[in-house]
Every structure is written in structure tokens, then in C-alpha cells.
TORNULO-259028 format. One record per residue (C-alpha): x, y, z; residue in three letters. Coordinates in nm, 3 decimals. Layout:
<nodes>
+---------+---------+---------+------+
|      c1 |      c2 |      c3 | resn |
+---------+---------+---------+------+
|       X |       Y |       Z |  ala |
...
+---------+---------+---------+------+
</nodes>
This chain:
<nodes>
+---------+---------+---------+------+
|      c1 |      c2 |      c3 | resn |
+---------+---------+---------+------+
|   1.092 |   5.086 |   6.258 |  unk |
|   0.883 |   4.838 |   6.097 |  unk |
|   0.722 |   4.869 |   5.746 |  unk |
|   0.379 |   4.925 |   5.745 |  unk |
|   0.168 |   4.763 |   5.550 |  unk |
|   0.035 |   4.982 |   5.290 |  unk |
|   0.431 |   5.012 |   5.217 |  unk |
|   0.522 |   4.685 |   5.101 |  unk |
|   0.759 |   4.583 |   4.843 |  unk |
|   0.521 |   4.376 |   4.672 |  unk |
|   0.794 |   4.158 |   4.401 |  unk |
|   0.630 |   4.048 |   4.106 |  unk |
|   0.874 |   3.711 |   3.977 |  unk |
|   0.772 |   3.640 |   3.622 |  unk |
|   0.928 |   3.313 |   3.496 |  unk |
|   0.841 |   3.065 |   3.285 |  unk |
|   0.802 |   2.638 |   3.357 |  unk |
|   1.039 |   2.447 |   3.437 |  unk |
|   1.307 |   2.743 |   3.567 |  unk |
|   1.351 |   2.694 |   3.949 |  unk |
|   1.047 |   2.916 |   4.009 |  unk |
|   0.958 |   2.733 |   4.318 |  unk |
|   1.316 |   2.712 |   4.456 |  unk |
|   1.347 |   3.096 |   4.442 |  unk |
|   0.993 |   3.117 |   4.610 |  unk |
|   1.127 |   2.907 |   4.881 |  unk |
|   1.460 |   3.128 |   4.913 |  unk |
|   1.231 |   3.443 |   4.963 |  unk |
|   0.976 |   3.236 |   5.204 |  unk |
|   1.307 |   3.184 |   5.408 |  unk |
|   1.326 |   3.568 |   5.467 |  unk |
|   1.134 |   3.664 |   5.838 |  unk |
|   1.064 |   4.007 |   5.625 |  unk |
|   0.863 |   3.871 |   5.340 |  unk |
|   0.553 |   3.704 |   5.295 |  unk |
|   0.513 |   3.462 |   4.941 |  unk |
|   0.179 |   3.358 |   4.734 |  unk |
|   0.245 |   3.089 |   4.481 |  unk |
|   0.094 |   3.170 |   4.122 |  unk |
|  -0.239 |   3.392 |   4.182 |  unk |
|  -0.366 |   3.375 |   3.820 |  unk |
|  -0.332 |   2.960 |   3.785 |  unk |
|  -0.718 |   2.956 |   3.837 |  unk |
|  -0.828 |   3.189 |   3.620 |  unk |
|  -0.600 |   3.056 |   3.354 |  unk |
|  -0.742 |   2.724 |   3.392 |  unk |
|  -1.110 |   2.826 |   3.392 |  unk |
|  -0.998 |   3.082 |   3.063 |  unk |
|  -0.787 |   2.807 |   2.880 |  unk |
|  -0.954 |   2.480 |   2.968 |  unk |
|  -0.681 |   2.320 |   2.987 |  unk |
|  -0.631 |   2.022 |   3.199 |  unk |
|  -0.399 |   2.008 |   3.449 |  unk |
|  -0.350 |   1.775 |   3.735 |  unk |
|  -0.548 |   1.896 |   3.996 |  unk |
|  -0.755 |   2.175 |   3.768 |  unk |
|  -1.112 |   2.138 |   3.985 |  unk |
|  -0.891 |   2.163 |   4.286 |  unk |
|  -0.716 |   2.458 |   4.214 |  unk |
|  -0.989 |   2.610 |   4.081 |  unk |
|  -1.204 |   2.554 |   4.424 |  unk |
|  -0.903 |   2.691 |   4.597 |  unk |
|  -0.865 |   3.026 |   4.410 |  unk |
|  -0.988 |   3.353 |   4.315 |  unk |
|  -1.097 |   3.241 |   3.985 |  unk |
|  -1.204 |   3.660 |   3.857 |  unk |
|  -0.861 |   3.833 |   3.713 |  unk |
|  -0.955 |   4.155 |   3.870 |  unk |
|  -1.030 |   4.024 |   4.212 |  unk |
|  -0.703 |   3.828 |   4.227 |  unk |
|  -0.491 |   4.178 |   4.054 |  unk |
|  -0.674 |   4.383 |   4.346 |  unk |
|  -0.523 |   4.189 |   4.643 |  unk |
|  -0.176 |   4.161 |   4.520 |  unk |
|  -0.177 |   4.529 |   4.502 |  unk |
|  -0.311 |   4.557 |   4.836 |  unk |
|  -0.162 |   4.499 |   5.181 |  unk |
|   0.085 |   4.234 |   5.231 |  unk |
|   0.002 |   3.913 |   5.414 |  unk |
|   0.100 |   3.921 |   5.772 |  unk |
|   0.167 |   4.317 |   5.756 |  unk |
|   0.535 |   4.171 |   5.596 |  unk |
|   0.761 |   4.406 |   5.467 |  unk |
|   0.813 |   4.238 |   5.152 |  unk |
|   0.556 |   4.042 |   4.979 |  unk |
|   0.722 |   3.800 |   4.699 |  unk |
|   0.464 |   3.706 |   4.438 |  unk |
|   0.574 |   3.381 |   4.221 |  unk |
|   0.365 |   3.451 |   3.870 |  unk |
|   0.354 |   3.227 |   3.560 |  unk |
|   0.393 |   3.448 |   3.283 |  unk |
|   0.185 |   3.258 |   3.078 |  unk |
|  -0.093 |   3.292 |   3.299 |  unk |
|  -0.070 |   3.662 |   3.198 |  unk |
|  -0.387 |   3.598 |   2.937 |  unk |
|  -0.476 |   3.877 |   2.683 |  unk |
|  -0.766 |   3.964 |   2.837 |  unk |
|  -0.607 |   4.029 |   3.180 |  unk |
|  -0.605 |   4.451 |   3.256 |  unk |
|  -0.195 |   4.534 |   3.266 |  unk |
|  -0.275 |   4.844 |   3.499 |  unk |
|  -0.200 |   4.688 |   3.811 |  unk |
|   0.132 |   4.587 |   3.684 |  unk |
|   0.240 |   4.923 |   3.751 |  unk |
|   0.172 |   4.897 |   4.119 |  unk |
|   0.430 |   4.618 |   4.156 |  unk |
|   0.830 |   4.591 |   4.157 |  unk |
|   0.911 |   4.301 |   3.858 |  unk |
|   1.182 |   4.072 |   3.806 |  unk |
|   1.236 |   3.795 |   3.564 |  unk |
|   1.344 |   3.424 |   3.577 |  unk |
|   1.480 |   3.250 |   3.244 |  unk |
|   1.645 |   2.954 |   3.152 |  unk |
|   1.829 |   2.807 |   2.886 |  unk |
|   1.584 |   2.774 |   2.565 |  unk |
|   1.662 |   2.443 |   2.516 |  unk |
|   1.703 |   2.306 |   2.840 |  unk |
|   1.325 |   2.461 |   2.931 |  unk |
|   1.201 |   2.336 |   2.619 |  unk |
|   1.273 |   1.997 |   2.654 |  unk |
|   1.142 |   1.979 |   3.030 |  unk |
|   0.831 |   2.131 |   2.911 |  unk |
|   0.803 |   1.870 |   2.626 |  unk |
|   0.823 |   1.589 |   2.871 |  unk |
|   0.537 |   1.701 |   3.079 |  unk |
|   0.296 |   1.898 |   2.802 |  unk |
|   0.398 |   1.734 |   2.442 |  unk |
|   0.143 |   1.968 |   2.281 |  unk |
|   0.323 |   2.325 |   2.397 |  unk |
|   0.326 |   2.617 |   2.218 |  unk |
|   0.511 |   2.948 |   2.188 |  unk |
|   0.261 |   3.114 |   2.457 |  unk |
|   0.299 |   2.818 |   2.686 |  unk |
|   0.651 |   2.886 |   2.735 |  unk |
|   0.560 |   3.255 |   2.873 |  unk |
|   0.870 |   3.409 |   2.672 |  unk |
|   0.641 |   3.637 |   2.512 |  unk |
|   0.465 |   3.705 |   2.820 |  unk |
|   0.774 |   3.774 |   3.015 |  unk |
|   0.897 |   4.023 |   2.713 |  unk |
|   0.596 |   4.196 |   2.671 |  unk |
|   0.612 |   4.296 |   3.089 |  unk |
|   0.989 |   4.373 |   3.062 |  unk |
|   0.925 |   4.594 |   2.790 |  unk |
|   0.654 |   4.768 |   2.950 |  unk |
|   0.841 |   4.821 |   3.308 |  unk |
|   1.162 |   4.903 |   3.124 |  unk |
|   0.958 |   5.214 |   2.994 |  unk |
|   0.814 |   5.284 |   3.262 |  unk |
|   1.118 |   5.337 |   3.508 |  unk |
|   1.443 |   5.410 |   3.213 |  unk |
|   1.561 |   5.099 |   3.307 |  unk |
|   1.580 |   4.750 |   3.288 |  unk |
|   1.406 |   4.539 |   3.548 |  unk |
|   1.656 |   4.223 |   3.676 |  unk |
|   1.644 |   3.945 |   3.494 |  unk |
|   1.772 |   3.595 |   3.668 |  unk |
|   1.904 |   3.341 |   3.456 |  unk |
|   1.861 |   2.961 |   3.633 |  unk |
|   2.192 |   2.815 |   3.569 |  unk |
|   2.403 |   3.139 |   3.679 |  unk |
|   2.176 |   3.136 |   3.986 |  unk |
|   2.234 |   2.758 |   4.068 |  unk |
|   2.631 |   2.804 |   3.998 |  unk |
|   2.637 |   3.053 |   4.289 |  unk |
|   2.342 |   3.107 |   4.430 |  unk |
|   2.480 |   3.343 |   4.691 |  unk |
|   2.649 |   3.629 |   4.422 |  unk |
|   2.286 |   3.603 |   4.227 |  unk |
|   2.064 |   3.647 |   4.506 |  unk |
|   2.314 |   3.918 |   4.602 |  unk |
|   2.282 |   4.072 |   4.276 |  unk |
|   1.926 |   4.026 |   4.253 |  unk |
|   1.849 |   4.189 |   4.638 |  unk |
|   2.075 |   4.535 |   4.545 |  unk |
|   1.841 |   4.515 |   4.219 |  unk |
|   1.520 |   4.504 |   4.386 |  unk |
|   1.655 |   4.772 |   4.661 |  unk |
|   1.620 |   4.521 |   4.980 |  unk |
|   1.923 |   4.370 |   5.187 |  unk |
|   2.059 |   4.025 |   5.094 |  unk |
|   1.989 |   3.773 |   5.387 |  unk |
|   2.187 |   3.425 |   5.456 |  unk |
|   1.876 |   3.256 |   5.519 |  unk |
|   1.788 |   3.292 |   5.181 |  unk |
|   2.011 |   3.026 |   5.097 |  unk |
|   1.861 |   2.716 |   5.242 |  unk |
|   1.540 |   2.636 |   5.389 |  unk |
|   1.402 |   2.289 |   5.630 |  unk |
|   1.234 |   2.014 |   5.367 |  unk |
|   0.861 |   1.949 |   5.326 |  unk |
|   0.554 |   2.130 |   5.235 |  unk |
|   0.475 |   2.473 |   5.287 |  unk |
|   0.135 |   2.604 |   5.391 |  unk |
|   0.191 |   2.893 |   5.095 |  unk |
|   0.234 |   2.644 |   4.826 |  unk |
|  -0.032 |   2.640 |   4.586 |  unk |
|  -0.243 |   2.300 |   4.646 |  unk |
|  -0.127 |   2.207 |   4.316 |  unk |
|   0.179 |   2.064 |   4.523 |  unk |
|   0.181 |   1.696 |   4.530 |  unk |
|   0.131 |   1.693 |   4.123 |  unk |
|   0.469 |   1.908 |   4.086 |  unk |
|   0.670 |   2.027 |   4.395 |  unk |
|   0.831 |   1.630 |   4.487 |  unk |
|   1.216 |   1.770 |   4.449 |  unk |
|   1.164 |   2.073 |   4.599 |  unk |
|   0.980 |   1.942 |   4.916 |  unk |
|   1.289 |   1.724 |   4.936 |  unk |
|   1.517 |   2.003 |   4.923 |  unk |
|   1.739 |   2.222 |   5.181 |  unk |
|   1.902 |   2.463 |   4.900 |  unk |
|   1.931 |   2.515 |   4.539 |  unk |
|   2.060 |   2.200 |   4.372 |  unk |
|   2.434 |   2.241 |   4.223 |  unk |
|   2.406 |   2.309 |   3.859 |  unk |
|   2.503 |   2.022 |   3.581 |  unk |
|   2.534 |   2.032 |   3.231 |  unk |
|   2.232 |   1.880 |   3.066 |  unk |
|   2.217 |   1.668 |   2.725 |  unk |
|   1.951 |   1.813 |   2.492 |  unk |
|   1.793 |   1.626 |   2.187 |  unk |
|   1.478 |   1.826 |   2.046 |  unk |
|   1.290 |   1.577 |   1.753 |  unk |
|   1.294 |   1.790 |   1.431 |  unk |
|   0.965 |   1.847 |   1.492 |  unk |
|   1.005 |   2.059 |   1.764 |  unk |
|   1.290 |   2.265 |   1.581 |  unk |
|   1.080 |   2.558 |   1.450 |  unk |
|   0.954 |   2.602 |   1.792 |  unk |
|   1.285 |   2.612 |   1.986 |  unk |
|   1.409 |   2.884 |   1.720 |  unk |
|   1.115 |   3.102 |   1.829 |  unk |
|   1.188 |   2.984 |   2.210 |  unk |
|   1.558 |   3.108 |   2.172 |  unk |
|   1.456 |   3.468 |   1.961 |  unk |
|   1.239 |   3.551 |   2.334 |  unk |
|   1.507 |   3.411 |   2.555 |  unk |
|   1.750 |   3.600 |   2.376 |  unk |
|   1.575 |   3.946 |   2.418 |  unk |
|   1.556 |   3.894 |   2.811 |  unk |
|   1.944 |   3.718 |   2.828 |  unk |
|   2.059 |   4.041 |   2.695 |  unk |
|   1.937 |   4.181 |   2.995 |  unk |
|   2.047 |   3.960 |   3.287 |  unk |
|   2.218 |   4.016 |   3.584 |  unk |
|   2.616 |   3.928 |   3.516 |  unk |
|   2.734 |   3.655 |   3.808 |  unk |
+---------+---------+---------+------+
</nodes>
């Protein structure tokens, strides 16, 4: 018998930039069960932060720009009546003066990667990061407060064990979340999808062009000196949440 709709997993992925976010958002979108939405709080961190992003009056025209209007829907039904409604979050879009209550209505997993590796792709794009831009504090603070909440860790997803073998992880990460694995999370048809945020053309090129998670590759790292102090408090978050992540 089908779900109804007032009892929908409703997923809450918190990851950081630059860690596969949107690939995983496409494996769930593959799912007939589950419905996607693709980073609810980007507009009201952009309006909050000022910061300028490609796209920012766009974005900002396209979405609920009030915290506590965009919390209320996710909590509510699931698009489409879907069973399963995957929400794709920026952690650091988490601000401080976002209410946490709603957090409690949700089911929450976590996406890391690699301190360095995210680091340095975040460098490239947004030189003048900082700690809270990475959303490693973000992510901990949440983990910490579901962890109490339920006796137990949420799942956390490192990248590079999910792009080794993506089916074991997802695996893994379905038994976690208390739903049933499906094939068709494991590739999806190129191109655009009508649940991408319509910040797409500035950052979703390699994933448009996609069919499946890319293999995984080793990746040569060189931080400037300068950066050094902030990778060390980059890898003191990441390690808190690796200690926690789902074994291949």
C-alpha cells in the first residue's frame, strides 16, 4: 500500500562543497519512490550573508527567501505525495540565526570528503573561505544534536568510499536510513533536471554530463602555507564526523 503523504521519509543530506552532493541528489532523484529539492536555505543565506554568488538575484527571485517559511515546507508533505522526500542541504547555509526545531522532524545523514581534497576545490572557486564556509562545523553541530536525540549515530558518507563502490555505500547508506536499496540508484540519463536549483548552469556542467558516479582517482594536493592553519581546523571537523562513517 502506498505511503501517504503525511508519512514521508523526509532525508535531510548535510554535506559540505565540493563533495558529490549533487551526484547523490541525482542517485535519489533516480528512485520512482522519492521526490528531491536541491538546497532550500541557498536564498536566505544569500540575502543573510551578502555574499555574491553567480546567479545570487536569480536564486533569490526563485526561492523562499524567510528561514521559517522554507523549514515549514520541508517538514510538511512530500512533493508528489512521494514516499521519500530527499532534501540536498548545504550545511553552511545552516546560519545561527536559523530555529534548529524543525531539525527534529527530519531523518539526517552526512556527506564528507577528504579535508584536503575539499579544501583545495573550495580554494579554487572562493579564495577568501573560511572555517564556516566549509560547513564542518555546521555538519558537527547537527550530528551531535541527532546523535542525542536517537542514542545513535546518524550515517555519515564519505565521497571517495562512495565513488570506489558506489553500490556497497548506497547499500550501506539505504539499511541506515531504513528504506530498500534500488539499482536505479546507480545511474541516471544526462542533462538538466527540472529539481535542480536554477543555480545550475554556474555549477552543475559535469554532472549534467553524467550517467553515474565518476570512478574515484587519487588527487595531488598542494595547500600555499597560507592556507595551512585553516586545513588543520578543516581536518579537526572532518575528523569528528570520519570517526563516524559508514565502513565500505
Amino acid at each position: 500500500m502506498p505511503a501517504k503523504i503525511t508519512d514521508a521519509l523526509r532525508i535531510a543530506m548535510w554535506s559540505g562543497p565540493r563533495n558529490i552532493s549533487t551526484a547523490l541528489m541525482r542517485s535519489f532523484g533516480s528512485r520512482p519512490d522519492t521526490a528531491v529539492t536541491d538546497e532550500p536555505l541557498y536564498a536566505h543565506y544569500l540575502v543573510v550573508t551578502g555574499v555574491q554568488h553567480p546567479g545570487r538575484s536569480k536564486v533569490i527571485a526563485a526561492q523562499e527567501n524567510d528561514w521559517r517559511k522554507a523549514t515549514e515546507t520541508l517538514v510538511g508533505p512530500a512533493p508528489g505525495g512521494r514516499a521519500i522526500w530527499y532534501q540536498k542541504h548545504m550545511a553552511h547555509h545552516l546560519l545561527p540565526a536559523v530555529g534548529r526545531e524543525w531539525l527534529d522532524r527530519l531523518t539526517h545523514a552526512f556527506l564528507i570528503r577528504e579535508a584536503d581534497e575539499m579544501l583545495a576545490s573550495l580554494l579554487r572557486t572562493y579564495p577568501q573561505a573560511v572555517l564556516a564556509d566549509t560547513g564542518l562545523p555546521q555538519q558537527w553541530e547537527i550530528f551531535e544534536r541527532v546523535a542525542e536525540r536517537l542514542g545513535r549515530a546518524p550515517p555519515v558518507v564519505l565521497a571517495s568510499d562512495l565513488l570506489r563502490d558506489p553500490k556497497t555505500m548506497l547499500k550501506r547508506l539505504c539499511e541506515a536510513l531504513g528504506i530498500v536499496f534500488l539499482p536505479a540508484m546507480l545511474s541516471w540519463a544526462p542533462g538538466r533536471r527540472e529539481t535542480d536549483g536554477i543555480w545550475a548552469p554556474h555549477w552543475y556542467a559535469a554532472v549534467e554530463a553524467s550517467t553515474g558516479f565518476e570512478a574515484w582517482r587519487p588527487k595531488s594536493i598542494a595547500l600555499p602555507d597560507s592556507q595551512r592553519p585553516l586545513l588543520v581546523e578543516c581536518q579537526r571537523w572532518y575528523e569528528k564526523l570520519h570517526q563516524h562513517r559508514l565502513k565500505p
